[in-house]
N, C-alpha and C positions, 0 to 999 in steps of 0.2 A: 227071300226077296219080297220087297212089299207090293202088294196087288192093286194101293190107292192109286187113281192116278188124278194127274193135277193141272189145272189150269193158269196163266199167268197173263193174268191183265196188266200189260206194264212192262214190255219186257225191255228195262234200262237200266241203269247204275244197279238198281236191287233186285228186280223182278228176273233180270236178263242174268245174272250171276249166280241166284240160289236156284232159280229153274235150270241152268246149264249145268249145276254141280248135281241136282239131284236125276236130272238125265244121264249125268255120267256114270252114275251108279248104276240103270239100269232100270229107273224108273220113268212108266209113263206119263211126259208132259206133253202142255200144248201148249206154245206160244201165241199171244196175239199181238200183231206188229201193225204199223202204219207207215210211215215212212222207211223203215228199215225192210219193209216187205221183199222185196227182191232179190237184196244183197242177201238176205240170211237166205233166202233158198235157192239161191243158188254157189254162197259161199261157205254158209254156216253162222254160226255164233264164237264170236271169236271173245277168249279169254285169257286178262291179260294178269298175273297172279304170282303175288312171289310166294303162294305155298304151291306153286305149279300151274304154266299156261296150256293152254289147251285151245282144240277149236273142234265146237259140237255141230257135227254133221252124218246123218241129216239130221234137219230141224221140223218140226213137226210144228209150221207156222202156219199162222191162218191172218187175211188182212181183215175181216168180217166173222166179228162175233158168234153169227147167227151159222156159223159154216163148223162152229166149234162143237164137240162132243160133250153130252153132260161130263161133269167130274166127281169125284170125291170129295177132292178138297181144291178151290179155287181162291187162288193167290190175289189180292187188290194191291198190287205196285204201282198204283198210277201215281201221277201229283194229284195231290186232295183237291187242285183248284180242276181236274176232270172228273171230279165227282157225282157231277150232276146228271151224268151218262150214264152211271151204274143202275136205276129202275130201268131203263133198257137194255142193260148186258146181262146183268146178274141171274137174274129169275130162270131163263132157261137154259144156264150154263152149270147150277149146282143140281147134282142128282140129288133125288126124293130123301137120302139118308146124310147129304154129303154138307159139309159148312163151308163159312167161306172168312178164311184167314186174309185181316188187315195190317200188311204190315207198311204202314204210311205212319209219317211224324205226324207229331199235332194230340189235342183231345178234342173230346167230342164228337169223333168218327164215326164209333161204332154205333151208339143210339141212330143216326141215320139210316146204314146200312140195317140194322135190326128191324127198321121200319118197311123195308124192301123185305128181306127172307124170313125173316122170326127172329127174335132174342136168340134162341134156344140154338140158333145156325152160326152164330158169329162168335169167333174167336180172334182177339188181341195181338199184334207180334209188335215188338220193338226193336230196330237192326241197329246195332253197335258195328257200325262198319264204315270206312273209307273208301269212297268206287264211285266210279266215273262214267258215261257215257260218254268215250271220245271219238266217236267214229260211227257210222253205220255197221251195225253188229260188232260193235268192237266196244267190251266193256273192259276196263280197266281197275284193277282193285289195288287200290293200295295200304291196305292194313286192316286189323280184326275182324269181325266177320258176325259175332254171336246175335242169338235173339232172344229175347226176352218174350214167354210166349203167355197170357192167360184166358181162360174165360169168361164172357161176356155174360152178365147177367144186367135185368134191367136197371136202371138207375146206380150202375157198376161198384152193382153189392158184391162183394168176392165168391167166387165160383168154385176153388179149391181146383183140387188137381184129378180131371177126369179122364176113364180110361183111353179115350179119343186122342185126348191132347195129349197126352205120354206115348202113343202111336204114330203120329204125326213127328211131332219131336225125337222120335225112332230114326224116322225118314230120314232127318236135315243131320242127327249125329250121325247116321251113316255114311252121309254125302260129304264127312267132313266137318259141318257144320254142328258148331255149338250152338246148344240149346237151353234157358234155365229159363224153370217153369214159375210161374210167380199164384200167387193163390189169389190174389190183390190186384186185377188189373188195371185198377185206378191209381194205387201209389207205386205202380210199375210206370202209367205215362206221366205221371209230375217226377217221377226222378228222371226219365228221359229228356224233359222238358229243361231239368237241371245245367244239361250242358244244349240243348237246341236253342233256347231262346237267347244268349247270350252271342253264340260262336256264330246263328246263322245272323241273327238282326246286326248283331257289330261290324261283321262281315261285311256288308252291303253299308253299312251307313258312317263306314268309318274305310273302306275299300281297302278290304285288309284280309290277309291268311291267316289260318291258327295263329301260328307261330310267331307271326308281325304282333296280332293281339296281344299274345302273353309275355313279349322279351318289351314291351314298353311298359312304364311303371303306369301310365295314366288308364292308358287302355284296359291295362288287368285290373286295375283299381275296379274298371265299370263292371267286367266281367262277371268280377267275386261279388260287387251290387247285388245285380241281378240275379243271379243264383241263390242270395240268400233272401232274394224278393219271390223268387219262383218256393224256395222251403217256407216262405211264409203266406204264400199264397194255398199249397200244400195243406199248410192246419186248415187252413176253413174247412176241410175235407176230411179232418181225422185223417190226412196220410203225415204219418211223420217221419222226416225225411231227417236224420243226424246231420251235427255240424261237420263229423268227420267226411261224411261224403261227398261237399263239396269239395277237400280237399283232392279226396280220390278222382274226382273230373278233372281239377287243376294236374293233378301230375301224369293222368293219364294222355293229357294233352299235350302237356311239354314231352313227351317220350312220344306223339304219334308225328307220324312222316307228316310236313308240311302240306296242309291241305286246303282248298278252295270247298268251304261248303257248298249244300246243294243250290242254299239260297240265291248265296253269291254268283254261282253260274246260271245260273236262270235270269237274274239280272243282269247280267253281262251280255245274253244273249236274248234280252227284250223279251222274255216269256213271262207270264201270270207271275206271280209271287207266292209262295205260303202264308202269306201273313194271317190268315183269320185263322187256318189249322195251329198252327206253330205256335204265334202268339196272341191275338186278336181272342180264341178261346178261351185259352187260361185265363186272360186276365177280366175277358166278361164274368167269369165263373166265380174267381174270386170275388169281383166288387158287389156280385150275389150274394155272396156271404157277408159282406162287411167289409170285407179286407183290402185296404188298399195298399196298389202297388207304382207307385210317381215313374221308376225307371223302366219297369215296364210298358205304362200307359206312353211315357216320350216314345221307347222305341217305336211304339204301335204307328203312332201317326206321324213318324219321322219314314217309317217304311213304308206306310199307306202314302204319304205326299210324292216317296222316291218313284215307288211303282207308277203313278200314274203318271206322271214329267216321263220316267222311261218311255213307257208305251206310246208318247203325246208325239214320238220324232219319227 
C-alpha cells in the first residue's frame, strides 16, 4: 500500500472523482471543499460510475486551506480561472520533498505555479475523462477516465520519465485509474488542446453537445478547422502532432456518451469561463511564433464577448 498521501484542491468533476478512487483504495487523502463543505461530512462523497458507484465516507474534508496537512503530492483540480489563490494555498500545503500535480486543461499553467513552489515540484496531468459535478458531493462520471502525466521542466523542455512520476502513476493504476506517462509535456498539452479547444469553444458558441457538434455536417466542418489550427499551431513548438490523430479525437467522440463540456456548464451556470487557459494561451503562444491561427483567434473573442454579456444579467 502506498504511504504518499495527497491533497485535492478542487474537489469537483475531477478532483472529487480521482481523490474519491484513490481513497478507496486505502490511500491517504484530503479534500478541500467550499460549498459542498457540510454535505460531504456529513454524507460523504457520492460517486456516480458505470465502472462502479460508490459513496466515500468518511471524508477527510477540510473548508480552509490553512487547517490542511502538508502532503506528498497535492492535486490543483481547481478551474484555472481560481488560480490566482494558489501563492496562498500552495506553499504550505506541499511537504519539504512532496510536488504538486496539475491536472487543469489549458497551457501555460504550469510555468505559474513553478513560480510559487520551484520548477523541480511541478508535475503536468491531462484527464481524458467525461464527469460532472451534479449535485453537492455528488460527482457523476460518465465515460474514460485516463491521464496523461509528465514532468515539468522550465520553458517545458522534456523531462523524461522519473522515478517519482512512475510512483505516483502506481497510485492512480491502482485506484483503477489509467495512467500514460508522456516524456514531452508540452506536445502532451497541444494534443490535449486537439479536442478542448474545438468541443469546449463550439459548445458554448454554437450551444450544443458533443454529439449535436459531430451528426451536423457544418458544425464538424468547424471542428476538424480547428483541430488542424491547434496541429498547426503545435509546429511553432516542434511538437508534431499526425494528421492521423485528429482523426482518433473525431471517432473517439462520436463513440463517447453525449456530453455537456466543462465549458458549456460553466456558462450555463453564469461562472468565469476558461477561455485564456483553454484557448486565449495557445493561440497567444502560437502568434509568438509566427503562426497564425483566424479560427481560433474568432473563437477567442466570440467566447470572450459571450462571457461577459453572461456575467452582465
Amino acid at each position: 500500500m502506498s504511504t504518499r498521501s495527497y491533497a485535492i484542491l478542487g474537489t469537483g468533476a475531477i478532483g472529487g472523482f480521482y481523490g474519491a478512487k484513490l481513497q478507496q483504495l486505502g490511500i491517504d487523502v484530503h479534500f478541500l471543499l467550499h460549498s459542498d463543505y457540510q454535505q460531504v461530512c456529513r454524507q460523504g462523497l457520492s460517486i456516480e460510475s458505470p465502472t462502479g458507484s460508490f459513496t466515500l465516507f468518511p471524508v477527510q474534508a477540510y473548508d480552509n486551506s490553512h487547517k490542511m496537512p502538508a502532503c506528498d503530492v497535492v492535486i490543483v483540480a481547481l478551474k484555472t480561472t481560481q488560480n490566482h489563490l494558489l501563492p496562498q494555498i500552495l506553499p504550505p500545503l506541499v511537504k519539504e520533498d512532496g510536488v504538486v500535480l496539475i491536472l487543469q486543461n489549458g497551457l501555460g499553467i504550469e510555468p505559474l505555479v513553478a513560480e510559487i513552489v520551484n520548477a523541480k515540484r511541478v508535475i503536468g496531468g491531462l484527464c481524458f475523462i467525461c464527469s460532472n459535478k451534479v449535485g453537492k458531493g455528488h460527482i457523476r462520471h460518465l465515460d474514460y477516465g485516463m491521464i496523461t502525466m509528465g514532468e515539468y521542466n522550465e520553458n517545458y523542455q522534456p523531462g523524461g520519465i522519473t522515478t517519482r512520476i512512475k510512483q505516483i502513476a502506481e497510485d492512480f493504476n491502482n485506484a483503477g485509474i489509467p495512467v500514460e506517462l508522456s516524456e514531452n509535456l508540452l506536445l502532451a498539452r497541444w494534443k490535449k488542446l486537439v479536442w478542448n479547444i474545438p468541443y469546449n469553444g463550439l459548445s458554448v458558441v454554437l450551444n450544443a453537445k458533443t454529439d449535436e457538434l459531430m451528426n451536423a455536417p457544418d458544425s464538424r466542418i468547424l471542428v476538424e478547422e480547428i483541430m488542424r489550427e491547434v496541429v498547426k499551431g503545435a509546429q511553432g513548438y516542434d511538437c508534431m502532432i499526425p494528421e492521423e490523430f485528429i482523426q482518433k479525437m473525431l471517432n473517439h467522440t462520436e463513440k463517447m456518451t453525449p456530453y455537456l463540456t466543462s465549458m458549456k456548464l460553466d456558462y450555463d451556470s453564469k461562472r468565469p469561463l476558461e477561455i485564456e487557459a483553454i484557448i486565449g494561451n495557445p493561440w497567444r503562444m502560437a502568434t509568438e511564433k509566427g503562426v497564425d491561427l483566424p479560427y481560433i483567434e474568432m473563437l477567442y473573442r466570440q467566447l470572450k464577448f459571450l462571457d461577459y454579456q453572461n456575467r452582465l444579467v
